[in-house]
N, C-alpha and C positions, 0 to 999 in steps of 0.2 A: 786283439782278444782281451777278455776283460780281466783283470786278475781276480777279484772280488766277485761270488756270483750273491742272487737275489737269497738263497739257500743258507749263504753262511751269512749275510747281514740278520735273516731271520731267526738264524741259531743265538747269536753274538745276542738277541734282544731278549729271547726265552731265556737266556741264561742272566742275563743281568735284570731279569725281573721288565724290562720296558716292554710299555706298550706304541707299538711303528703302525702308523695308518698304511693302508696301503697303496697309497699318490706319494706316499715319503721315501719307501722303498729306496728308489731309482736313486734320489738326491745321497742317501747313505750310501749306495754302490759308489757314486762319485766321490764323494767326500772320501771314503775307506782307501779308495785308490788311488787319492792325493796324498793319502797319508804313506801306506805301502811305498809309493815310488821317493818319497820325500827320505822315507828310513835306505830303502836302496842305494838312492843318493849317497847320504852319508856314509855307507858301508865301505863305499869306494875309493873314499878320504885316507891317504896314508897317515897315520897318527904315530908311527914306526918313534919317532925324537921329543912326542909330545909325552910329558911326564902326566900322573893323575892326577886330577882335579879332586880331593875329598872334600873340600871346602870352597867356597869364593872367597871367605876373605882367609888373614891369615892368621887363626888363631893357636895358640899354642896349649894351655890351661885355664879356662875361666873359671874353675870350681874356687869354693875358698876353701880355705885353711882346717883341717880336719884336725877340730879343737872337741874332745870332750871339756864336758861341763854339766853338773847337775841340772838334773830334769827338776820339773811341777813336784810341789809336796801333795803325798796322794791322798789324804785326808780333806785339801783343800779343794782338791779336783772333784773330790765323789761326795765333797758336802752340798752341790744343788741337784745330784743323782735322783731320779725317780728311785730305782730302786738298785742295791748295790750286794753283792755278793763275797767274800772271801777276798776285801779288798780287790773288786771291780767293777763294771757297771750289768745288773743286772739288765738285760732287754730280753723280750715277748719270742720265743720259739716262733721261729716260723718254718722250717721245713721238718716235715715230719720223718 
C-alpha cells in the first residue's frame, strides 16, 4: 500500500508554489516514498551513546577580540553626502 498518495504530492506543490505535469505525478509518489521509508529507516537506529553532533568540525571561538576603538569622523563621512540633516544622511521619503 502506498504511503504517499497522488492528493498529498499535489497539496506539497500548491503549497510550495510548483507547477507538476501530470506524467510527473507518479515519479514524485515514488521518489516521496523513497524518502518517507529512507527517514523510517533512520528512526530505528539506536543513537541511545551517540552524543550531538552541533558542528562537524571542532570549533570552539572563532569571533575576534571585542576591542572598541573610534569610529569614522562624521564630518568626513557626510562631506560627499547628497544631502545631510542634524549631522546625518539626509535620503528621499519613501513610505508614506
Amino acid at each position: 500500500m502506498s504511503k504517499i498518495t497522488r492528493e498529498q504530492i499535489e497539496h506539497i506543490a500548491h503549497l510550495a508554489r510548483l507547477e507538476i505535469k501530470e506524467n510527473e505525478i507518479e515519479g514524485f509518489v515514488e521518489k516521496m516514498e523513497q524518502v518517507v521509508t529512507l527517514v523510517e529507516n533512520l528512526s530505528v537506529v539506536n543513537t541511545d551513546d551517540i552524543k550531538p553532533t552541533y558542528h562537524v568540525l571542532d570549533l570552539v571561538n572563532v569571533f575576534r577580540e571585542d576591542v572598541a576603538k573610534s569610529g569614522l569622523d562624521r564630518d568626513e563621512v557626510l562631506k560627499n553626502a547628497y544631502e545631510q540633516e542634524a549631522g546625518q544622511f539626509k535620503v528621499p521619503t519613501i513610505i508614506e
